[in-house]
C-alpha positions in Angstrom: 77.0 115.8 190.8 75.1 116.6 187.3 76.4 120.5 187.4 79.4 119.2 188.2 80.2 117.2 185.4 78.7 119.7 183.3 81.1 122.3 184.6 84.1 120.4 184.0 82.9 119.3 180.3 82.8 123.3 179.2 85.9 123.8 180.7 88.0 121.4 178.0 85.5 123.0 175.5 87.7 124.4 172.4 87.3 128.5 172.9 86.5 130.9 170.2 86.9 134.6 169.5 84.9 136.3 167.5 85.7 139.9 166.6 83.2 141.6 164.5 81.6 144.9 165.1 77.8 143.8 163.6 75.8 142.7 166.4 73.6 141.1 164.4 76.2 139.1 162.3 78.2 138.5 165.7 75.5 137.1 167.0 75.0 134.3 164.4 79.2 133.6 164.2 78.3 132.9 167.9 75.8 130.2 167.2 77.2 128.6 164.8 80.4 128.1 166.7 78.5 127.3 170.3 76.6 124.3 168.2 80.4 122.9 166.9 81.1 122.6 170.5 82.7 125.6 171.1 82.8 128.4 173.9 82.4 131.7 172.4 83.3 135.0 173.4 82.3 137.9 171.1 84.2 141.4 171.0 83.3 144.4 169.0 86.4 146.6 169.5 90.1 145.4 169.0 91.1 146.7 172.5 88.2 144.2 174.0 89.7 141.5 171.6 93.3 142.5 173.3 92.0 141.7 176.8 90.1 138.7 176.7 92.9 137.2 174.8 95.4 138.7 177.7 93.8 135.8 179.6 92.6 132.9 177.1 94.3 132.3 174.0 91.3 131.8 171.8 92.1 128.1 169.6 89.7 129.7 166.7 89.4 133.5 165.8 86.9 135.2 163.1 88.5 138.5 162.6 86.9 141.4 160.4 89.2 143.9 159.2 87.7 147.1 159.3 86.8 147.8 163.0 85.8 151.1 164.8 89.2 151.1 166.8 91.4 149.2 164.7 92.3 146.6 162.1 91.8 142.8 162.4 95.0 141.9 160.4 97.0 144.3 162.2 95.7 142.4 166.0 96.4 139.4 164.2 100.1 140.6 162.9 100.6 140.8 167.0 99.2 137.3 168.0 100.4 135.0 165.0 104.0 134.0 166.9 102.7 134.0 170.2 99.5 131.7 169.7 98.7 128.6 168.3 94.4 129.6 167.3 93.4 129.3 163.9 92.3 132.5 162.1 89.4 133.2 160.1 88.6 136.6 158.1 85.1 137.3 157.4 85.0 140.8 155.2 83.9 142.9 152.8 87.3 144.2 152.1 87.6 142.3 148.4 90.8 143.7 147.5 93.8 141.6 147.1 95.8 143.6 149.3 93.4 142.4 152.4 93.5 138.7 150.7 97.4 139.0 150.7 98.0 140.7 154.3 95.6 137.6 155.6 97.8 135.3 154.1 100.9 136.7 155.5 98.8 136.8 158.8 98.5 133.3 159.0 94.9 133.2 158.0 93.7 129.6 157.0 90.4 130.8 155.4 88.7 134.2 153.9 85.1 134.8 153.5 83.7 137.2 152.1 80.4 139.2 153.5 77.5 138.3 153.2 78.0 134.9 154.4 75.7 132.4 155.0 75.4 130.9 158.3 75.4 127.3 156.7 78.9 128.5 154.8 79.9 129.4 157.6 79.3 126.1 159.4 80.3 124.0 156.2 83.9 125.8 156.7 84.3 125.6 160.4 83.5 122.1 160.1 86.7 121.5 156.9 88.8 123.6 158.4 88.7 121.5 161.8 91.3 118.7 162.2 88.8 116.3 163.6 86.4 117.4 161.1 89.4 116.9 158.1 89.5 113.1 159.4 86.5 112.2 159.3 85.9 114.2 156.3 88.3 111.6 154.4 87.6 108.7 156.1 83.7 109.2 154.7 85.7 109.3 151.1 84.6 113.0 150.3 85.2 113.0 146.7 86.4 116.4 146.3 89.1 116.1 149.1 92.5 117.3 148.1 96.4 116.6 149.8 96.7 120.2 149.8 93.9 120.6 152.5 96.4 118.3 154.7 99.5 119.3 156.5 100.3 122.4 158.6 103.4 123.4 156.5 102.8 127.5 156.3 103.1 127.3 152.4 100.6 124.9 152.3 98.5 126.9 154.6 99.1 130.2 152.4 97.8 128.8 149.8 94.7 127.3 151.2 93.7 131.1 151.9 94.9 132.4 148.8 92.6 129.3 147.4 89.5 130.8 149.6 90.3 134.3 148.3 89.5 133.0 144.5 86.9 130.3 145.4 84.7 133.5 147.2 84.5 135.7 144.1 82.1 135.2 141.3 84.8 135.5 138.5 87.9 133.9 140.8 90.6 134.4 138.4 93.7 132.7 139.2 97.0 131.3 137.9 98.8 127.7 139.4 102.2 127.3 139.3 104.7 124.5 141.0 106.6 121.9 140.0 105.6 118.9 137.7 103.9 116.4 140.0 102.0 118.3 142.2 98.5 117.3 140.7 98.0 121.2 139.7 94.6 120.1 138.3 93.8 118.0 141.4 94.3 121.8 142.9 91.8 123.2 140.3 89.7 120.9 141.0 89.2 121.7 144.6 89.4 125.2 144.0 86.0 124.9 142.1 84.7 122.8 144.5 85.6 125.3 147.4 83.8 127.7 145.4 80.3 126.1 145.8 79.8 126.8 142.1 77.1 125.6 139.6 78.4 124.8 136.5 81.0 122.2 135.7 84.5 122.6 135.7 85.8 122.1 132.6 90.1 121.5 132.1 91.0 122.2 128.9 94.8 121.1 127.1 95.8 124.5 125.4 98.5 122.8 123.7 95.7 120.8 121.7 93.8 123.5 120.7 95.8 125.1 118.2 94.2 127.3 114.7 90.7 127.9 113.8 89.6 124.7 115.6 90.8 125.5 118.6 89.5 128.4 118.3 86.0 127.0 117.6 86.2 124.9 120.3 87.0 127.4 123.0 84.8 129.7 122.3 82.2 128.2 120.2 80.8 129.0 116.6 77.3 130.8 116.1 76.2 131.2 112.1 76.1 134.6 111.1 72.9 134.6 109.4 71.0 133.5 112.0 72.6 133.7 115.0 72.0 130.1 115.7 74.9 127.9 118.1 76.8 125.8 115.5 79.1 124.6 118.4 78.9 124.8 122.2 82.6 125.7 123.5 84.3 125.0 126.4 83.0 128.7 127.8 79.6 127.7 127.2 80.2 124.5 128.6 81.8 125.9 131.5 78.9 128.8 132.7 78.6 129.3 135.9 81.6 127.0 136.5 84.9 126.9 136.4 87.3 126.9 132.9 91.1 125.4 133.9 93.4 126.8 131.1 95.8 123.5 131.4 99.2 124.3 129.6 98.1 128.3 129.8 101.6 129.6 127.9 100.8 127.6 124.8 97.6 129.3 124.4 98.2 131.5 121.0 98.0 135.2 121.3 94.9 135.4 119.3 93.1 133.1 121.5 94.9 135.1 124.7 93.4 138.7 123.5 90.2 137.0 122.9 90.1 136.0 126.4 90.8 139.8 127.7 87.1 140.7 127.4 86.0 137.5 129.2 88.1 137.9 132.1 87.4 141.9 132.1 83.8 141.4 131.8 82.0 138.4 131.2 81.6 139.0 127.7 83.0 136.6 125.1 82.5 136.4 121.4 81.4 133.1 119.7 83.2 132.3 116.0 81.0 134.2 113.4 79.2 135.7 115.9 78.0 139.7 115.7 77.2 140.6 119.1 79.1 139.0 122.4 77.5 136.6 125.0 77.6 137.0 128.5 79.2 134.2 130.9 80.0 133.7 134.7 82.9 131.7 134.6 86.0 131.5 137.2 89.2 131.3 134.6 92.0 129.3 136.3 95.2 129.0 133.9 98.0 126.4 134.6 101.6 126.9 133.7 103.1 123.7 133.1 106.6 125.1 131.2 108.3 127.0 134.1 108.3 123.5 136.3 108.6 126.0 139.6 106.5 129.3 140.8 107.5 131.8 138.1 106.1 131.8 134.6 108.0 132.8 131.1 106.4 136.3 130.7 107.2 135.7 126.6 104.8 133.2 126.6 102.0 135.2 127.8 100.7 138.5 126.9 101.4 140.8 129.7 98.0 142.2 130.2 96.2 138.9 129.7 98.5 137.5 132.1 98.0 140.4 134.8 94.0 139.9 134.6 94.1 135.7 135.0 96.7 136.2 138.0 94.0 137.8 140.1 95.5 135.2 142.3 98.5 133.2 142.4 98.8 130.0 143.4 101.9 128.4 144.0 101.5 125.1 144.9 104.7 123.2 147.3 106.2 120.5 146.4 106.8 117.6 148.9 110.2 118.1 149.6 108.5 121.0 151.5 106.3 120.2 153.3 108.7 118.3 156.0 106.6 116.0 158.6 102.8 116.8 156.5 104.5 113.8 154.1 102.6 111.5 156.3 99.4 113.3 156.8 99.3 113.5 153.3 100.3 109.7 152.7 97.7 108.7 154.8 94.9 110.8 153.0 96.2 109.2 149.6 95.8 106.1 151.0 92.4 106.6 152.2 91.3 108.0 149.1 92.6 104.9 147.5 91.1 102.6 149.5 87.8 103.6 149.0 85.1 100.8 148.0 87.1 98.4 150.2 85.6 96.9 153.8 88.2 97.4 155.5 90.5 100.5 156.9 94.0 100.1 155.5 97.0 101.7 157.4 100.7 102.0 156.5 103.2 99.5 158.6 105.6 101.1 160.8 108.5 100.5 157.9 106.2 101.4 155.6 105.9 105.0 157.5 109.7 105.1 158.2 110.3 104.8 154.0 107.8 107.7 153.3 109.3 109.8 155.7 112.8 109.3 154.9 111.9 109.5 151.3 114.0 112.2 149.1 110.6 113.0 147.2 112.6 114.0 143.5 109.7 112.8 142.2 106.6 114.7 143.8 102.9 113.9 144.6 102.2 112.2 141.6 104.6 109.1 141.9 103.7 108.6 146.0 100.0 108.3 145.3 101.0 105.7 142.3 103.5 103.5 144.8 100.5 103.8 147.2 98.2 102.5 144.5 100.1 99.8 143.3 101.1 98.7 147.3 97.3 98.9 148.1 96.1 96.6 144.9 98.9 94.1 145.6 97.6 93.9 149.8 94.8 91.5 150.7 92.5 92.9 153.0 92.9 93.2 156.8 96.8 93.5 156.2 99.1 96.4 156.6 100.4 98.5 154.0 104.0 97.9 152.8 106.0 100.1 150.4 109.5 99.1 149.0 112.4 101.7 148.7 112.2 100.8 144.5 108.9 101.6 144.7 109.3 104.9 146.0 112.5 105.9 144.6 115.3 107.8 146.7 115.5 108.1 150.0 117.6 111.3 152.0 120.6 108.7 152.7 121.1 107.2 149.4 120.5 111.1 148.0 123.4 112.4 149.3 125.6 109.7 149.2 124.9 109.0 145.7 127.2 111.7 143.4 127.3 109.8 139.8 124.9 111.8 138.7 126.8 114.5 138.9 129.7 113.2 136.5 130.1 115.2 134.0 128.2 118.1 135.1 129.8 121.2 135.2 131.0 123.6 138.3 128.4 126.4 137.3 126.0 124.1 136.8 125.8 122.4 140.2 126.0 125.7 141.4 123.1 127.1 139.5 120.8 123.9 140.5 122.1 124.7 144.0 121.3 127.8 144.4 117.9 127.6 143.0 117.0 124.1 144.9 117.5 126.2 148.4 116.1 128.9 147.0 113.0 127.2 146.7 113.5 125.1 150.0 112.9 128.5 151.3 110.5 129.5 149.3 111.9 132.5 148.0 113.7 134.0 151.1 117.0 135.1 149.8 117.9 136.4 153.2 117.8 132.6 154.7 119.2 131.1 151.6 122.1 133.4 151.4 122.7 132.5 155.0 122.6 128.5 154.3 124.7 128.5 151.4 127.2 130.5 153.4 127.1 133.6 151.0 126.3 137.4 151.3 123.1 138.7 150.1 124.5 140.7 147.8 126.8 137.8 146.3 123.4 136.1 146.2 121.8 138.6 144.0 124.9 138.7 141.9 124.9 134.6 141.0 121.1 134.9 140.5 121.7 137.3 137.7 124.8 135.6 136.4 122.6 132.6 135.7 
C-alpha cells in the first residue's frame, strides 16, 4: 500500500527538462530541481529534448543555447505557443543578442555560467508561483509588483531585468510612464543582482555645476591625493548607482561618466590619476512619460553605453487581469507589522478590476494605504470608487474632458494610447484603429 501511494505522489509531481550538454553541470541542475519537488529528465542534444517533450510537456525547462546539435532558443522558438512550462536559460552566451532572443522566447529568467547551485535554487524557488506567495506573505523586503502578473511585458522585462542583474557592470536605462515606481524597479534590479555595495538613487536634476559635480564623483586634493569628499560613485562600489532624472544630467557630467561605464575608471574633482569602481549604472528617464527617451537630452554615445539594457516598464492599464495579483501584493506589503492577514472584499476586488488606472501604480498602492490604515483588524478591505479614481464605465462615458480639444489632437492621443496598449505593434494597432499600415506610418510622422 506504501509503494502505492508513493507511486501516485510522483506522478502529480511538477516535471522538469533540463537541456544542457555538461554532464557535470546537468547533473547538479538535476538535484537541485529533484529537492524542489520536481521530476527531472536531463537531455544533452536538442533532438533528445524534442522527444521526451513529444510525450510530456515539461512545466519548467533550463535551456542552454549553444548545443552540439542545435540551439536552445531556436527549440524554444518551436514550443513557446504550444506549451504552458516556464523557461530558464543558463549560458555563457553574454551578448545581448542571446539576452534579447530569450526574451522574445518567452524566457522568465537568464543566468549566466558559472552558476552556483544555491543561485540556482534561490531562483527556482522566486520564480515559482507557490514560492512568489509565500515569498510575500513572509514580507520579503525587496519584493517588487513587477515580479507579479503573467502579462508577457511584464514577463519580458523580468528577463531583460535578470540579463543586467547577472553582469558585474549591469548597465541599463528605465523607461515608462509616471507612476510606475521606476525606482521601486531599480531597486529590485540591485537586489536581483546579489550585489555588495549599496544602491545609491541619485536626483540629477539637483545636482547641477561644480557641486554637483563634486558630489557625484567626489573631490581628492591635488597635493596630496587625499579624499576631500566621498561621492555618490564611491559610495555606491560594488553596488548599484540609479541616475534618477538621467536627461537632466549636464553634458559635462554625461562625458565624465563615459569612462566609468566603459571601464570602471572614474576621475575624482582635482584628482591626477583615475580610481577604479564596480558599479552597475542604472539611469531613469523621467521626461519622455512613455518607453522612448528625447535623444537631445542625452549624448548619443553616453546614452548607447548606459542602455546596455532597456527596461520598459508597463503601465497598469496593461497588464489586464495581473491588476489583482498585483493589488493583493500591495496590500500585503502594506500590511506588514499587523497580526492579522488582510484581504480585499469582493466589491473591493470588483472596483480594482474595473478600475480605468489613468493614474498608475503609484496612486493604487496610496488608496490601498489609506483603506488599510482606516480598517480595524480582522475586517475586510474596502476601497471607494473616489478613492481610486475612474473606472472603465464612467471613462468612456465621460467626454467633457474633451471640450475644447482639438480634432488632431484626440487623434494624436489616440493613436499613441493604442499604440502603447499594444506595446508597439503597429501591425495590431493599425488594424484596431481601422487604418492601413501605411496610413499609420503617415499620422505617426505627421504628429
Amino acid at each position: 500500500m506504501k509503494a502505492k501511494d508513493n507511486k501516485v505522489k510522483d506522478s502529480v509531481k511538477p516535471f522538469s527538462l533540463v537541456l544542457e550538454d555538461d554532464e557535470t553541470l546537468a547533473g547538479g541542475y538535476k538535484r537541485v530541481l529533484a529537492s524542489l519537488g520536481y521530476d527531472v529528465q536531463v537531455c544533452h542534444r536538442v533532438v533528445d529534448a524534442r522527444n521526451v517533450i513529444r510525450d510530456r510537456a515539461p512545466d519548467l525547462m533550463l535551456v542552454d543555447i549553444d548545443l552540439p546539435d542545435g540551439n536552445g532558443l531556436d527549440l524554444m522558438d518551436e514550443l513557446r505557443n504550444d506549451t504552458r512550462g516556464r523557461f530558464i536559460v543558463i549560458s555563457g552566451d553574454t551578448s545581448q543578442r542571446a539576452a534579447i532572443k530569450s526574451i522574445r522566447n518567452q524566457a522568465v529568467e537568464l543566468l549566466l555560467k558559472p552558476v552556483s547551485l544555491e543561485t540556482l535554487r534561490e531562483r527556482l524557488r522566486q520564480d515559482d508561483p507557490v514560492e512568489n506567495r509565500a515569498a510575500a506573505t513572509a514580507g520579503l523586503e525587496h519584493d517588487c509588483w513587477i515580479t507579479h502578473g503573467q502579462h508577457h511585458a511584464l514577463s519580458a522585462l523580468r528577463t531583460a531585468i535578470s540579463f543586467s542583474a547577472e553582469r558585474s557592470r549591469g548597465h541599463a536605462l528605465i523607461t515608462g510612464e509616471s507612476g510606475v515606481d521606476k525606482p521601486g524597479v531599480a531597486r529590485y534590479i540591485h537586489h536581483r543582482g546579489r550585489r555588495a555595495g549599496r544602491c545609491v538613487i541619485v536626483d540629477c536634476s539637483a545636482e547641477q555645476g561644480e557641486t554637483g559635480m563634486i558630489r557625484l564623483f567626489g573631490q581628492q586634493n591635488p597635493d596630496t591625493g587625499a579624499i576631500l569628499h566621498k561621492g555618490y560613485i564611491d559610495q555606491a562600489a560594488a553596488g548599484t548607482l540609479v541616475l534618477d532624472y538621467v536627461e537632466q544630467l549636464s553634458a559635462d557630467m554625461q562625458s565624465r561618466l563615459l569612462p566609468l561605464l566603459d571601464t570602471g575608471y572614474f576621475r575624482r574633482v582635482g584628482a591626477q590619476q583615475g580610481a577604479e569602481a564596480t558599479v552597475a549604472l542604472i539611469g531613469i528617464a523621467r521626461e519622455s512619460g512613455t518607453t522612448d527617451v528625447d535623444d537631445s537630452a542625452l549624448r548619443s554615445d553616453f546614452l548607447f553605453r548606459l542602455a546596455q539594457t532597456s527596461l520598459p516598464v508597463p503601465n497598469l492599464r496593461q497588464c489586464g487581469d495581473d491588476v489583482i495579483p498585483i493589488a493583493q501584493q500591495l496590500l500585503t506589503v502594506a500590511a506588514r507589522g499587523r497580526s492579522d492577514k488582510p484581504a480585499f472584499s469582493a466589491d473591493a476586488l470588483k472596483l480594482i478590476r474595473q478600475s480605468a488606472w489613468l493614474r498608475n501604480i503609484r496612486e493604487l498602492n496610496s488608496a490601498i494605504e489609506r483603506s488599510l490604515a482606516a480598517t480595524p483588524e480582522g475586517v475586510e478591505i474596502q476601497l471607494s470608487a473616489a478613492v481610486l479614481g475612474e473606472t472603465t464605465d464612467t471613462a468612456q462615458s465621460d467626454i467633457e474632458k474633451w471640450v475644447g480639444t482639438s480634432v488632431w489632437e484626440m487623434e494624436r492621443q489616440l493613436l499613441h494610447a493604442t499604440l502603447a496598449h499594444f506595446d508597439g505593434d503597429k501591425e495590431r494597432t493599425s488594424q484596431t484603429l481601422g487604418v492601413s499600415l501605411k496610413t499609420l506610418y503617415n499620422r505617426m510622422n505627421a504628429y
